[in-house]
C-alpha positions in Angstrom: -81.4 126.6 54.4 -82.5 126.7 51.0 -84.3 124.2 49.1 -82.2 123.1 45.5 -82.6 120.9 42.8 -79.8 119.1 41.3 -80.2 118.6 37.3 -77.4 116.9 35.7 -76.8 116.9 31.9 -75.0 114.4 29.9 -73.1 111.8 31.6 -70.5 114.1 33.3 -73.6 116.2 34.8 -75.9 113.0 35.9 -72.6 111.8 37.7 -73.0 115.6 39.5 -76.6 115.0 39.8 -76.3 111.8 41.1 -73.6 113.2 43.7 -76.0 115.8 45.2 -79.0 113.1 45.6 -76.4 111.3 47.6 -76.4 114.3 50.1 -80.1 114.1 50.4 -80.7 116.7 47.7 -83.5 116.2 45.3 -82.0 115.4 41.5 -82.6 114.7 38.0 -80.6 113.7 35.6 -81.3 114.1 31.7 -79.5 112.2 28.9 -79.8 111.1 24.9 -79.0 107.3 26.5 -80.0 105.3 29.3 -76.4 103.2 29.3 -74.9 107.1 30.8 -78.0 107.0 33.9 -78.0 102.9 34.3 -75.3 103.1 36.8 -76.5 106.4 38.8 -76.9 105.1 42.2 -78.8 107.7 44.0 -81.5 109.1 41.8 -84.6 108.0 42.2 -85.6 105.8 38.3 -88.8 108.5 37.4 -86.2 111.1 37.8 -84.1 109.6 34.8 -85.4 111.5 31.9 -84.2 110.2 27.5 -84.5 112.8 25.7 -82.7 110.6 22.8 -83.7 111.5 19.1 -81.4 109.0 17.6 -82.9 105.5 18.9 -81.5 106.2 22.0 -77.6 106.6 20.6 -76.4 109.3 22.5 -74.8 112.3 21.0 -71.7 111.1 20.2 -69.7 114.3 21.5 -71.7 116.3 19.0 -73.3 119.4 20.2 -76.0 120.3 18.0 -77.2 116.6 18.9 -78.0 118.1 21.8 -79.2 121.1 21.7 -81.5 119.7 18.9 -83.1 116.8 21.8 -83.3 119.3 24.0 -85.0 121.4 22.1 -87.3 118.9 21.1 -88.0 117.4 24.4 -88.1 120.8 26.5 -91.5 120.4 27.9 -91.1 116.9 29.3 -87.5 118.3 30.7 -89.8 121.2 32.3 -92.7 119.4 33.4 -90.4 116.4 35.6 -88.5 119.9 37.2 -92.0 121.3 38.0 -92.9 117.5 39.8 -89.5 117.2 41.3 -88.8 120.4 42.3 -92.3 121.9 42.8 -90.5 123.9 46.4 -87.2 124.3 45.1 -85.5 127.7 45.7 -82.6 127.7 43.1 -82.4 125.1 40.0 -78.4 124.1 39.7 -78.0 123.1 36.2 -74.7 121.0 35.8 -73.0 119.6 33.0 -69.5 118.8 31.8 -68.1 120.6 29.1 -67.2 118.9 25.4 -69.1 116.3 25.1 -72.3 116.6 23.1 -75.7 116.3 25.5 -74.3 118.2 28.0 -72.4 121.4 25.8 -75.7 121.6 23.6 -78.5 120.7 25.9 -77.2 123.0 28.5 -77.7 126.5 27.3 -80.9 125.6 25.9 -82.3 124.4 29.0 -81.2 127.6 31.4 -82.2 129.8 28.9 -86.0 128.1 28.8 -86.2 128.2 32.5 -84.8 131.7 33.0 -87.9 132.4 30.5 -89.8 130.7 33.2 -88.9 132.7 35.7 -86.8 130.1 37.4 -83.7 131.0 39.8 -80.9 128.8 38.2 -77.0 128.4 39.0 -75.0 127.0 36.2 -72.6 124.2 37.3 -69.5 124.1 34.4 -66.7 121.3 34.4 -63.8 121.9 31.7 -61.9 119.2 30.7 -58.0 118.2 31.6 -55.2 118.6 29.1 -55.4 114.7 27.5 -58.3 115.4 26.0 -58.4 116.0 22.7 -59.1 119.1 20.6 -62.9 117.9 19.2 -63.3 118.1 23.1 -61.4 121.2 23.7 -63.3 122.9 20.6 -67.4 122.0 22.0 -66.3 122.6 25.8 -64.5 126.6 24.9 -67.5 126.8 22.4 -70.1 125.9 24.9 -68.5 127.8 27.9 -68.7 131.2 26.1 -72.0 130.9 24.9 -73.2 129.8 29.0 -71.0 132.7 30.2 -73.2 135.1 27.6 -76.5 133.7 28.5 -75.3 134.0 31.9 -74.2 137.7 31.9 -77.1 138.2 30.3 -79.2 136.9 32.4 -77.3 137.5 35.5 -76.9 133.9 36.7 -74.0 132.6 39.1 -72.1 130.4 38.0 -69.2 127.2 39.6 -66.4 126.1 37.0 -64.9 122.7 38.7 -61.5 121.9 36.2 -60.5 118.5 35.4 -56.9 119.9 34.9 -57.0 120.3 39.4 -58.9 117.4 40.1 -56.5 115.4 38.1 -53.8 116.8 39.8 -55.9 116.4 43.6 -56.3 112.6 42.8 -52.1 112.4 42.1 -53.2 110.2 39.5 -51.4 110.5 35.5 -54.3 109.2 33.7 -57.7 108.4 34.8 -59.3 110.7 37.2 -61.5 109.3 39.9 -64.4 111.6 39.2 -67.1 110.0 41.8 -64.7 111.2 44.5 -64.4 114.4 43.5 -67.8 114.8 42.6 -68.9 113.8 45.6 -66.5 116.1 47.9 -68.0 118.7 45.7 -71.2 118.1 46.4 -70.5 117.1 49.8 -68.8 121.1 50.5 -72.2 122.9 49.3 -74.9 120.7 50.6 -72.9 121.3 54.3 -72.8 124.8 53.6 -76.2 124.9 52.5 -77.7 123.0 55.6 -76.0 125.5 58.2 -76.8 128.5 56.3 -79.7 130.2 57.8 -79.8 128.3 61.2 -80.4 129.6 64.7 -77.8 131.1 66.7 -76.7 133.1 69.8 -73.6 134.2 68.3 -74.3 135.3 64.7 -76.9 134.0 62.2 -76.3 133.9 58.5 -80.1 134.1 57.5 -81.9 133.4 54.3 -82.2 137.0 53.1 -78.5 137.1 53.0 -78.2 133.7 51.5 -80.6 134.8 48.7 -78.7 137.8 48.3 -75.3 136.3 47.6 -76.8 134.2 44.9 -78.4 137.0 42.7 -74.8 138.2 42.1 -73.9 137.3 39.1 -70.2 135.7 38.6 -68.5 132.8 39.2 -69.0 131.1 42.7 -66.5 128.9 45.3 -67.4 126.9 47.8 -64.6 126.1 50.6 -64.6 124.3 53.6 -61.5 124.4 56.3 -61.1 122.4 58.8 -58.5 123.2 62.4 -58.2 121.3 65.3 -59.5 123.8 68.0 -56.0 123.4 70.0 -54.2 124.6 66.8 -55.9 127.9 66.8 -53.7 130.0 69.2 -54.4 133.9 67.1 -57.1 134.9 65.0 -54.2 134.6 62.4 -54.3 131.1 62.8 -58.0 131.1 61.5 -57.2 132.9 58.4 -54.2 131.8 57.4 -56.1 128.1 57.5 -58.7 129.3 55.6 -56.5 131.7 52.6 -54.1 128.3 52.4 -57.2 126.2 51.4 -58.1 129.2 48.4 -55.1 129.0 46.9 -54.7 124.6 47.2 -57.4 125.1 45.3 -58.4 121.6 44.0 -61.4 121.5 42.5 -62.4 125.2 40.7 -61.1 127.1 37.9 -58.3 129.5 39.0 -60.0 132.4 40.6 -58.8 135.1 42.7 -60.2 136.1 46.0 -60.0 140.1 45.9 -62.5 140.2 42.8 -65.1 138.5 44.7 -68.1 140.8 45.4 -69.5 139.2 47.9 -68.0 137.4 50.9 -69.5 135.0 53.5 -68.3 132.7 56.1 -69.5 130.2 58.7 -67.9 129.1 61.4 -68.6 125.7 63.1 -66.8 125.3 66.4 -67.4 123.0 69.2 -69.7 124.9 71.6 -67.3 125.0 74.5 -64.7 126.5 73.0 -66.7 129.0 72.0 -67.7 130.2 75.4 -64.2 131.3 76.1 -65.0 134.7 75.2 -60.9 135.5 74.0 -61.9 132.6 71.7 -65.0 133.9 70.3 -63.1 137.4 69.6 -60.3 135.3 67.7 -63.5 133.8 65.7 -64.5 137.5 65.1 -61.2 139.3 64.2 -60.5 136.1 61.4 -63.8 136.7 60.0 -62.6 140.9 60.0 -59.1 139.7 58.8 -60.3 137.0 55.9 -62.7 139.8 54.8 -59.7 142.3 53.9 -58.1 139.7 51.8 -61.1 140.2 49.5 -61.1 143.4 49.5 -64.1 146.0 49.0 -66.9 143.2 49.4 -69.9 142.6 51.1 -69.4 140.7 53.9 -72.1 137.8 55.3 -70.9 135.8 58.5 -72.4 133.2 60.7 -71.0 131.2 63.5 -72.2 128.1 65.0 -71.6 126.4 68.0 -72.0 122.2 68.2 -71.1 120.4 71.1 -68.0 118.0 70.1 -68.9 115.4 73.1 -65.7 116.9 75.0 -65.3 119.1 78.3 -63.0 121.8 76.8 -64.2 121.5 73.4 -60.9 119.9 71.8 -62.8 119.0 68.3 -62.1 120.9 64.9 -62.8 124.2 64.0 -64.8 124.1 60.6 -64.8 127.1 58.3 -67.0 127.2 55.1 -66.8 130.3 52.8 -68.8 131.4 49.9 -67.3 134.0 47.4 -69.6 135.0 44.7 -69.5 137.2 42.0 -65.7 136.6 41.0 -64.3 136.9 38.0 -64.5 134.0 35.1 -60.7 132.3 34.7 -60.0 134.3 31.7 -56.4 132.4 31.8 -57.4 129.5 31.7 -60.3 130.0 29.1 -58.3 131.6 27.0 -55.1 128.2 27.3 -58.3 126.1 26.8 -59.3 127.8 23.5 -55.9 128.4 22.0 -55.2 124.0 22.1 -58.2 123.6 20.5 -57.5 125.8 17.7 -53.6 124.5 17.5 -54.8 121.4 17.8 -57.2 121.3 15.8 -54.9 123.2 12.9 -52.6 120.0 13.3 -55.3 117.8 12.7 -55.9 119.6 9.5 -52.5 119.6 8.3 -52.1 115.9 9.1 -54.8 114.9 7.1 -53.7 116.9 4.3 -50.3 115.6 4.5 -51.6 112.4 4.6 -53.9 112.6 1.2 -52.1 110.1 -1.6 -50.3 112.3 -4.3 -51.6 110.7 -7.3 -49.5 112.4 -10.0 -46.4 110.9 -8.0 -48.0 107.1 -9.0 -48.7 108.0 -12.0 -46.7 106.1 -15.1 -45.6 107.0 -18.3 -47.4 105.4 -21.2 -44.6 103.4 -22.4 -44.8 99.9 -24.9 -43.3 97.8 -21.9 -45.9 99.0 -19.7 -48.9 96.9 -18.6 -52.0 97.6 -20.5 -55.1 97.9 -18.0 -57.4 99.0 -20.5 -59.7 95.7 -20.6 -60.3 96.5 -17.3 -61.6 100.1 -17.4 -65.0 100.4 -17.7 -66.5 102.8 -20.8 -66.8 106.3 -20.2 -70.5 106.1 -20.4 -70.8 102.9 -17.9 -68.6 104.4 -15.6 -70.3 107.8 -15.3 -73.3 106.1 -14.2 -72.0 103.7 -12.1 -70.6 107.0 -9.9 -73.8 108.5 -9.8 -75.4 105.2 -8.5 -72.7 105.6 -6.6 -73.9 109.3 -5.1 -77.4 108.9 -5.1 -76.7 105.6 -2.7 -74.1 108.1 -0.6 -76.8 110.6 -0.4 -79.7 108.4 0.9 -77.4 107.4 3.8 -76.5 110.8 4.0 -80.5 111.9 4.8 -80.9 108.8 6.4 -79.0 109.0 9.0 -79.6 112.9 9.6 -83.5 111.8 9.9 -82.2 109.3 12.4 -80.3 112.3 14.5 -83.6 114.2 14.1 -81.7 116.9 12.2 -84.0 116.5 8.8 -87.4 115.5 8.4 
């Protein structure tokens, strides 16, 4: 087992961040407004960290809002992960995509603890198809500058998409994210805690662990679970287990055979296991998932637990890991053409919409109504618009001292 820290970004990542504590992991979850981490329920208060520049107003889906605060707050960011996570193995940076803390913040952050030396994994969620395209445009902006600095810096990476979880939930408008965020969470904490535990059978151990997180790529995190009486072949294992990949409810479309590196770990109830026709089907499953992938490296560990029954009736529960797969380029690439359509149609509109002046205007005609008395003088009126701009303009700088953009 190895030691994380959960650090959530913006409101979509503190809800992560907040999912993770709730599985005993240790958490932290950074915002530009303490309305977002007011209704976090399991993070401890001194691990709620403002790094507001605007009186505490958020970023208002505006990413250089927060790349700017997190730029300008990056030591206290570092300093409460040094406190918090002073024996933490891997940092998992999480934030959702298209909004403004998270989508600027983000980057900023992995990059300055890569610097640091820090092992990070980049949690990424995209956002579902009612969105709309200022959304669209910061979450495909800020996904391909993560997926750069993560190339670059050869750091794994999960995509969770709204568009599946919306679907999951059966649900038309609203998504219940604190259920899905918490099955997430609830998948790679369990993996997590029987990674790297003793057995007579087969041990996944931390040097493999650590190994399939240095590849670089995205990751998945499955869990299967079989009643032991179902499982009659070693078919019946994989099928069980290549059914779950492709319901796929939570990730990004990915596709198994690009995966680099393989593992699985098997939790059975300890009796069945003994039967030694059913620790070979446990075995040639393992053999038989591992083609589907492939030319991979394959980790495997299997666990026995005893179920509190005599012939070890309980359920069969199968977690996998694939690492190093290849980013949804599909679904990127739908993701960035609505943002530009939509954000073309948003153009047009407004230019359709501006008022055609020479249409209203009227011919000077002797029945027409004389507005003259009411038009200022040339020389009046000049300097009543530049009053005008120079009142325009001090809001202007105001309000981009406020945001923490000028000085």
């Amino acid at each position: 087992m190895l030691n994380f820290l959960a650090v959530g970004i913006g409101q979509c990542g503190n809800k992560f961040a907040d999912a993770f504590a709730g599985c005993k992991m240790k958490a932290i979850a950074i915002n530009t407004t303490d309305k977002d981490m007011s209704k976090l329920k399991n993070i401890d208060k001194q691990n709620l960290v403002n790094i507001s520049i605007n009186n505490n107003g958020g970023a208002g889906k505006t990413p250089e809002i927060g790349q700017i605060s997190m730029l300008q707050n990056v030591e206290q960011v570092c300093s409460r992960i040094d406190a918090v996570g002073s024996d933490a193995d891997y940092i998992l940076l999480w934030a959702g995509l298209g909004g403004g803390t998270g989508s600027g913040g983000l980057p900023v952050l992995m990059k300055e603890l890569k610097k640091r030396g820090k092992n990070v994994i980049v949690g990424m969620t995209l956002p579902d198809a009612s969105e709309g395209y200022e959304v669209k445009m910061n979450a495909i902006k800020a996904c391909v500058s993560i997926l750069k600095l993560a190339e670059k810096k050869r750091v794994p990476f999960f995509i969770i998409d709204n568009n599946r979880v919306k679907m999951d939930m059966d649900m038309e408008s609203e998504i219940d994210r604190s259920a899905s965020n918490q099955k997430i969470a609830r998948i790679i904490s369990q993996f997590n805690k029987y990674a790297n535990q003793a057995s007579s059978l087969a041990t996944f151990d931390e040097t493999d662990y650590r190994k399939t997180l240095a590849v670089p790529g995205m990751v998945v995190v499955t869990k299967t679970i079989i009643p032991a009486e179902d499982v009659r072949t070693a078919d019946s294992l994989r099928d069980a287990v290549v059914a779950e990949w492709k319901n796929n409810k939570f990730y990004s479309e990915y596709d198994a055979s690009t995966a680099r590196m393989f593992t699985t770990i098997v939790n059975a109830p300890g009796k069945w296991l003994e039967s030694k026709s059913n620790s070979k089907m446990v075995e040639s499953s393992i053999i038989s998932l591992r083609s589907e992938c492939g030319t991979v490296s394959p980790y495997f560990g299997v666990y026995a637990y005893d179920d509190g029954t005599k012939n070890g009736a309980g359920n069969i529960v199968i977690y996998t890991m694939l690492t190093g797969l290849k980013a949804p380029m599909e679904r990127l690439l739908k993701l960035k053409e609505d943002a530009v359509r939509e954000n073309e149609e948003v153009k047009e509109k407004e230019q359709k919409n501006k008022i055609d002046f020479s249409a209203l205007d009227m011919d000077d005609e002797d029945d027409s109504p004389s507005f003259a008395g009411l038009m200022l003088p040339d020389d009046e009126e000049s300097k009543d618009e530049d009053d005008d701009d120079d009142d325009d303009m001090d809001t202007t700088l105001e309000l981009l001292r406020k945001q923490g953009l000028m000085k």
